[in-house]
C-alpha positions in Angstrom: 29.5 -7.2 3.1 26.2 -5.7 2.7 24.1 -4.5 5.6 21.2 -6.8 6.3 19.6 -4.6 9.2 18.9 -1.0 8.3 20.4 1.9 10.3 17.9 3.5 11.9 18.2 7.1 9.3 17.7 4.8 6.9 14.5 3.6 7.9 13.5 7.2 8.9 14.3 8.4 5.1 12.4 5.9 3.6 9.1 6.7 5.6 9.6 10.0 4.8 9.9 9.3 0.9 6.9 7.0 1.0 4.6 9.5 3.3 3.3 11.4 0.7 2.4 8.7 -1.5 -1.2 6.5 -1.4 -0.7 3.7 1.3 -2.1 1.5 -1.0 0.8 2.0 -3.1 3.3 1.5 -0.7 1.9 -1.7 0.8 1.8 -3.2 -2.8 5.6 -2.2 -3.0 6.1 -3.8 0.7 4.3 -7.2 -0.9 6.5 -7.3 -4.0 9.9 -7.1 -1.5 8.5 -10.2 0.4 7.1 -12.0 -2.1 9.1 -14.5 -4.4 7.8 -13.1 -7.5 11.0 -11.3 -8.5 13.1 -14.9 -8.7 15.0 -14.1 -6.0 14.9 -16.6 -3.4 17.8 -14.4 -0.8 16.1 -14.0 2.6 18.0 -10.4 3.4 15.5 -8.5 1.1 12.5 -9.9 2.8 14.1 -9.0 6.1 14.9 -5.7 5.1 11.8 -5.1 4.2 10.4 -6.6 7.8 12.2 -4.1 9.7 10.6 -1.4 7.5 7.1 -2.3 8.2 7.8 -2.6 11.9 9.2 1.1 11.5 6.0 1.9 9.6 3.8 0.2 12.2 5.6 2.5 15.1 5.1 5.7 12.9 1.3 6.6 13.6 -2.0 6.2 11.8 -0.7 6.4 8.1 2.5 3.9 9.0 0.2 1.5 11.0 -2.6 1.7 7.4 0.2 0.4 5.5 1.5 -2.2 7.6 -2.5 -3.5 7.9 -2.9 -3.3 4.0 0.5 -5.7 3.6 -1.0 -7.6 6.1 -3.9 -8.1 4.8 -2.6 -8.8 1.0 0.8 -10.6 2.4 -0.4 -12.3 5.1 0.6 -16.0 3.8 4.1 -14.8 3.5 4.1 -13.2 6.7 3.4 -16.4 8.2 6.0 -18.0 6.0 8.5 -16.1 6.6 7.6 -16.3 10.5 7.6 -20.3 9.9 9.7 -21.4 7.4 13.1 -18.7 7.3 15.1 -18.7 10.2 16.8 -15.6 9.7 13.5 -13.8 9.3 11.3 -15.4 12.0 11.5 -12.8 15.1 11.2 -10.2 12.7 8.0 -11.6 11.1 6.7 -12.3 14.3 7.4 -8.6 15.4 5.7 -7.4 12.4 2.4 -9.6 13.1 2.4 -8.5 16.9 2.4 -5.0 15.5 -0.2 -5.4 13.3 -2.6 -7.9 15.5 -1.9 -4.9 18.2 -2.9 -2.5 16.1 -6.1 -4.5 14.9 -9.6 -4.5 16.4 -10.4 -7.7 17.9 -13.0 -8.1 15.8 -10.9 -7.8 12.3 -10.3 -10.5 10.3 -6.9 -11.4 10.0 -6.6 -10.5 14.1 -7.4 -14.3 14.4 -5.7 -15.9 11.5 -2.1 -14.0 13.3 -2.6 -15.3 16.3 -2.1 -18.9 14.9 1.6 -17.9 14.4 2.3 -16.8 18.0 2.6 -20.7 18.4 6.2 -21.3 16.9 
């Protein structure tokens, strides 16, 4: 059976990979994973790729910068995913808290993320 929820290693190798690389790129790469653009419609991808952001959001300034850019260009499916899948709703939720934490007060999508805090 495949493993849904990363091992921990796992998560740190892939931060590590993506590190050196623009975090504009790797937010676009975290937005392709959750969106449905790819014609999968499997919900263990998009959850995979949930717990990696949360990872990214614990990882300091440069993690926390990509986890605002997905946020910012993913936010819809954020919410989605926080509202609509089950099996991807805490993590979703975790990801948002991350983010809205890690926001000024004053930032944009601060507000529109609080909406989901509601479920």
């Amino acid at each position: 059976a495949l493993r849904v929820e990363p091992r921990g290693a796992d998560l740190e190798a892939l931060f590590e990979a993506c590190q050196p690389l623009p975090a504009s790129v790797v937010s676009k790469a975290f937005c392709q994973q959750l969106s449905w653009s790819n014609g999968g419609a499997e919900w263990q991808p998009r959850l995979r790729a949930l717990f990696a952001l949360e990872h990214f959001a614990r990882q300091g300034a440069w993690g926390r910068d990509v986890v605002c850019r997905a946020l910012k260009k993913a936010s819809d499916l954020l919410q989605h995913l926080a509202k609509e899948v089950p099996q991807c709703r805490e993590k979703a939720v975790s990801v948002l808290r991350h983010a809205d934490g890690a926001a000024e007060a004053s930032s944009p999508h601060a507000t529109a993320m609080s909406e989901v805090y509601t479920l």
